[in-house]
C-alpha positions in Angstrom: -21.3 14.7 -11.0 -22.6 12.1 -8.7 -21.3 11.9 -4.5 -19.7 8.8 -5.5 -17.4 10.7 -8.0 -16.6 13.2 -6.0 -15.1 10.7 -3.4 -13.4 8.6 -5.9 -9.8 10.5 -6.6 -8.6 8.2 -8.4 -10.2 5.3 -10.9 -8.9 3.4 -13.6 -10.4 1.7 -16.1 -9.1 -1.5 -17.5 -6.0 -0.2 -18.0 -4.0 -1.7 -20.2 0.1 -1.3 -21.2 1.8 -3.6 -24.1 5.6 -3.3 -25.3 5.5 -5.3 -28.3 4.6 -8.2 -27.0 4.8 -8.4 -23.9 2.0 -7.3 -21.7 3.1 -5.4 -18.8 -0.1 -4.4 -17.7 -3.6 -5.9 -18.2 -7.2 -4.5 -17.9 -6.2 -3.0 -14.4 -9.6 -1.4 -12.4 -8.5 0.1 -9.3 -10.7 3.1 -7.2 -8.6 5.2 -4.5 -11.8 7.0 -2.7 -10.5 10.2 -0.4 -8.8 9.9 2.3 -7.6 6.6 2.2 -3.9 5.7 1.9 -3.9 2.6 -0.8 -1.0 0.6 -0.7 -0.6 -0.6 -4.7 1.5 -4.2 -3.3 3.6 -6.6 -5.6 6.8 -8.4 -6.1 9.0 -5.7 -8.5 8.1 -6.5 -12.0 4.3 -6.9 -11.5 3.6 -3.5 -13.0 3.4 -1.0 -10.2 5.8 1.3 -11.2 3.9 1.0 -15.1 1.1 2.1 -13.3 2.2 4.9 -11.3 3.5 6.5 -15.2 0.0 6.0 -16.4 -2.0 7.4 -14.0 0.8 10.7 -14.1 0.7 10.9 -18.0 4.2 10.0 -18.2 3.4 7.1 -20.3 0.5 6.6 -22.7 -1.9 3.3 -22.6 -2.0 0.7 -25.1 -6.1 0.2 -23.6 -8.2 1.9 -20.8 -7.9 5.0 -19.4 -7.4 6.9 -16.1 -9.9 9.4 -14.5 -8.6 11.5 -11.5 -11.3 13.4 -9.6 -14.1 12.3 -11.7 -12.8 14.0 -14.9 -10.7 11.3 -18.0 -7.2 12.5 -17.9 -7.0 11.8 -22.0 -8.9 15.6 -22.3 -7.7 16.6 -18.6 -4.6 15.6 -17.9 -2.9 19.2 -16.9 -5.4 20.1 -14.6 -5.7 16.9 -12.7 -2.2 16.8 -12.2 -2.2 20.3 -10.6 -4.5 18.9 -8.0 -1.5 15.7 -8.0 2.3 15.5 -5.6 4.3 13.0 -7.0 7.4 11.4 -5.7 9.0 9.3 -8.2 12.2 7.0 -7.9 15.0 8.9 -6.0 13.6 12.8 -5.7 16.7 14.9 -6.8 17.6 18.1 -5.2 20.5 20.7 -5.1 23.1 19.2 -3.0 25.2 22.4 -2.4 21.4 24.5 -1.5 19.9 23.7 2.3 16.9 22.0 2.2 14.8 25.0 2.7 16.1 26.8 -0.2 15.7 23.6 -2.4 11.8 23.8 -1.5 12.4 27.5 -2.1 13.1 26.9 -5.4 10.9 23.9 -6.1 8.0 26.2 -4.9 9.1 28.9 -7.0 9.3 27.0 -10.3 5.5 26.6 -10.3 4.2 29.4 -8.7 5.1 31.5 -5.9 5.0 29.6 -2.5 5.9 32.2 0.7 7.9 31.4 3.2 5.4 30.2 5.7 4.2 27.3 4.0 7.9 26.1 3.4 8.6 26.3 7.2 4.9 24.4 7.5 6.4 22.0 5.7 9.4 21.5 7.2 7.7 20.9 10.5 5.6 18.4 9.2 7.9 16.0 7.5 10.4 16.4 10.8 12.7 18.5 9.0 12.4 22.3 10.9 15.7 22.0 12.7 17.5 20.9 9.5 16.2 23.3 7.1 19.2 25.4 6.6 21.6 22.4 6.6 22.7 21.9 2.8 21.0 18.8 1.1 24.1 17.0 0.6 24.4 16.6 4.3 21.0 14.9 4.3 21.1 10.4 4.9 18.6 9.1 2.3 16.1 9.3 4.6 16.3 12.9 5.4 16.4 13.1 1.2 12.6 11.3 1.0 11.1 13.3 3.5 12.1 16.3 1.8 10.6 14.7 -1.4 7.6 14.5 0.4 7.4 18.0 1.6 8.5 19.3 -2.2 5.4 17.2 -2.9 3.2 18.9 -0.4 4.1 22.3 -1.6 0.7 23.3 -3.7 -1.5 21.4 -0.8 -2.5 18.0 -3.6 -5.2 16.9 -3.0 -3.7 13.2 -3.8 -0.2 12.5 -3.6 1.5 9.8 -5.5 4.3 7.9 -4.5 6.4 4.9 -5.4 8.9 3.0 -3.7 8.9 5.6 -1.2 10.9 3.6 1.0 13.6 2.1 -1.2 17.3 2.3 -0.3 16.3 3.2 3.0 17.5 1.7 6.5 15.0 0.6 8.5 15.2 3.7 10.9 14.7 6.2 7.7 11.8 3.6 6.3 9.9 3.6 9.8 10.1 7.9 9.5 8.9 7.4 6.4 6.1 5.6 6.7 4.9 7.3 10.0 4.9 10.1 7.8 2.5 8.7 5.7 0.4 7.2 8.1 0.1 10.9 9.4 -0.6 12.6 5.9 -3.6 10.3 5.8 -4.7 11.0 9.8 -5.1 14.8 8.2 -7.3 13.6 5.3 -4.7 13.4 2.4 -5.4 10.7 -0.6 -2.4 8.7 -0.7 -1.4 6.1 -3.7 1.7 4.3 -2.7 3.4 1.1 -4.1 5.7 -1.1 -2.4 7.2 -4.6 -2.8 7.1 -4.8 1.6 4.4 -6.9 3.1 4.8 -5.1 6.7 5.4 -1.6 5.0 1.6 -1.7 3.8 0.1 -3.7 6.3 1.8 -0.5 8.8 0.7 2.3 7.0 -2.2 1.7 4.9 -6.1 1.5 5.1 -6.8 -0.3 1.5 -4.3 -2.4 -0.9 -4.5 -3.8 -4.2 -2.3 -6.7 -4.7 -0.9 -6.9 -8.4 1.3 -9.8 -9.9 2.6 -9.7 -13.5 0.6 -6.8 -14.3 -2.7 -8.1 -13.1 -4.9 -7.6 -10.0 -5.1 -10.2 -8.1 -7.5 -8.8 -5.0 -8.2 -5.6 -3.0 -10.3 -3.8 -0.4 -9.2 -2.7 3.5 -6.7 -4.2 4.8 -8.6 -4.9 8.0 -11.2 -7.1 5.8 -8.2 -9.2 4.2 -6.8 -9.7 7.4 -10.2 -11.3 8.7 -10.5 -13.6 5.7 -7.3 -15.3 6.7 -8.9 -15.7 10.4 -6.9 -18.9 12.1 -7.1 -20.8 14.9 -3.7 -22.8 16.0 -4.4 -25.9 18.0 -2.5 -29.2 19.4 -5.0 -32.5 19.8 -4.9 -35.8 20.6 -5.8 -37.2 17.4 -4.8 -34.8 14.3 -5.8 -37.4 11.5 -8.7 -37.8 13.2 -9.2 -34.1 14.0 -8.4 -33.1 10.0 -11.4 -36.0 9.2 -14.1 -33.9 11.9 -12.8 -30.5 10.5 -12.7 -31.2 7.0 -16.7 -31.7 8.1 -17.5 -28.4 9.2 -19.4 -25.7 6.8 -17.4 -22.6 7.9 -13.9 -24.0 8.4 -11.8 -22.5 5.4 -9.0 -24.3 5.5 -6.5 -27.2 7.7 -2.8 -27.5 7.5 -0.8 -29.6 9.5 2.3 -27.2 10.9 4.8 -29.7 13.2 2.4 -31.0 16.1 -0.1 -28.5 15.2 -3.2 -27.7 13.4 -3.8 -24.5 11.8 -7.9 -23.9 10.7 -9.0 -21.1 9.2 -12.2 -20.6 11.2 -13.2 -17.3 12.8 -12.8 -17.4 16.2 -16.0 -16.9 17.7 -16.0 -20.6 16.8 -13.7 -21.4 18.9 -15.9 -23.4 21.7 -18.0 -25.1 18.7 -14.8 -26.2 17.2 -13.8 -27.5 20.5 -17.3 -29.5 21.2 -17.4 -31.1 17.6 -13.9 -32.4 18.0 -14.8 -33.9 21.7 -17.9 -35.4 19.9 -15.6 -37.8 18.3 -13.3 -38.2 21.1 -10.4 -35.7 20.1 -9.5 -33.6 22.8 -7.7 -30.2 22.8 -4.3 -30.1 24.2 -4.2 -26.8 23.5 -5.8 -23.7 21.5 -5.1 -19.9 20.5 -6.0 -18.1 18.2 -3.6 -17.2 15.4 -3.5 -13.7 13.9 -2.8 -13.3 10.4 -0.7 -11.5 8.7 -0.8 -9.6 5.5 2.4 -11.7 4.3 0.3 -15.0 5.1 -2.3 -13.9 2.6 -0.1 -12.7 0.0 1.3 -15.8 -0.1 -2.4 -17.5 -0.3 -3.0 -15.0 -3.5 0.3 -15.0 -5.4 1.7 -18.2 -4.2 4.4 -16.9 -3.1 6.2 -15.4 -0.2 7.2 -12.0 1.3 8.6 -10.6 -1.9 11.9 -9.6 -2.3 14.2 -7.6 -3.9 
């Protein structure tokens, strides 16, 4: 096995799902490499959750197929999913048991986990002084974490999860996604898929944004930020200043937003931008640079906006 497939965890290749008709997923090529937290983005419908069953074996493809550490889960599924947390939709517990004695139990039903690990645990998703508080007692939030650490329990090396944040308020989504952001700080493979713009551009290193079961773009967040470099400016003369711009090899892109211009330029060229305008007698009134957001680019791949529920 090559280096390169020992650092991919997770690869799929042009997956494909059909119900009757309609095509819920089509010729999907995604790579997770380790230790990267991937954020799996899209409106609901656009076939994350389709995914997350295929890659877990839950659900069998109508066309490709999904390797996880190197090896094709059609002839290795069992194993690769004992190297594999999940958290699904809503993880379900015993209300009436505390929360240690729930991961306790969860531990116990495949394999013995000691007592040690489950307090480790505990610590880690924030949950050590509420471990013998029964489950019922648990907000939602409280609930997810403890998904996670029922996750954690054989030590995965990549842990799946979807929605993770769903139903949430925004104080149990912000622990949540700290929580993540930490799991990948200490080297964990994380596959997550949410429907939030912010969520993803907070907690993940890499995304993949899908829409109606296709892949519309990936790669680091950081590198899709840059593409949708922008510099915000008021001048003198914006029909003018649109003709001069319009001119320019590495401007991207103008839009005229109230008395302003927004150019997609990187910044560096800030002071050429500045001369070639003044070359044709437009002057700056003022200039800054405009950082992008993850939102702004989604809505420059999907055509739409932040999606919703």
């Amino acid at each position: 096995m090559s280096s390169h497939d020992s650092d991919t965890v997770l690869r799929t290749v042009g997956l494909t799902k059909r119900y009757g008709r309609v095509l819920a997923l089509a010729d999907l090529d995604l790579e997770v490499r380790r230790g990267h937290v991937y954020g799996f983005l899209g409106p609901n419908g656009a076939g994350k959750t389709t995914t997350i069953a295929l890659i877990l074996g839950l659900l069998a493809p109508s066309g490709g197929h999904v390797e996880l550490f190197g090896q094709d889960t059609r002839a290795h599924l069992s194993e690769a999913l004992r190297r594999t947390g999940a958290v699904l939709e809503g993880p379900s517990f015993y209300p009436h048991l505390s929360g240690r004695d729930n991961l306790r139990v969860w531990g116990g039903l495949s394999g013995a986990v000691d007592g040690k690990r489950v307090d480790e645990l505990l610590e880690l998703v924030g949950l050590r002084d509420r471990g013998r508080d029964k489950v019922r007692a648990y907000s939602l939030g409280m609930q997810q974490r403890l998904g996670l650490a029922a996750a954690l329990l054989h030590e995965p090396e990549l842990l799946v999860l979807d929605e993770p944040t769903n139903g949430l308020d925004p104080a149990g989504m912000r622990e949540v996604r700290e929580l993540i952001r930490e799991l990948g700080q200490i080297g964990k493979t994380v596959f997550v898929s949410s429907h939030l713009l912010g969520e993803v551009e907070q907690m993940c290193d890499h995304v993949g944004i899908v829409k109606e079961g296709r892949l519309l773009t990936h790669g680091a967040v950081s590198a899709l930020l840059r593409r949708g470099e922008a510099l915000e400016m008021r001048v003198t003369d914006p029909e003018r200043a649109v003709q001069v711009l319009e001119g320019l090899p590495w401007v991207n892109g103008i839009r005229r937003q109230d008395d302003r211009l927004v150019v997609e330029a990187p910044r560096v060229r800030a002071a050429e931008l500045s001369r070639a305008l003044a070359d044709h007698q437009v002057y700056l009134a003022e200039l800054r640079p405009r950082d992008s957001s993850l939102e702004e680019f989604f809505l420059e791949v999907t055509g739409e906006g932040e999606p919703r529920d």
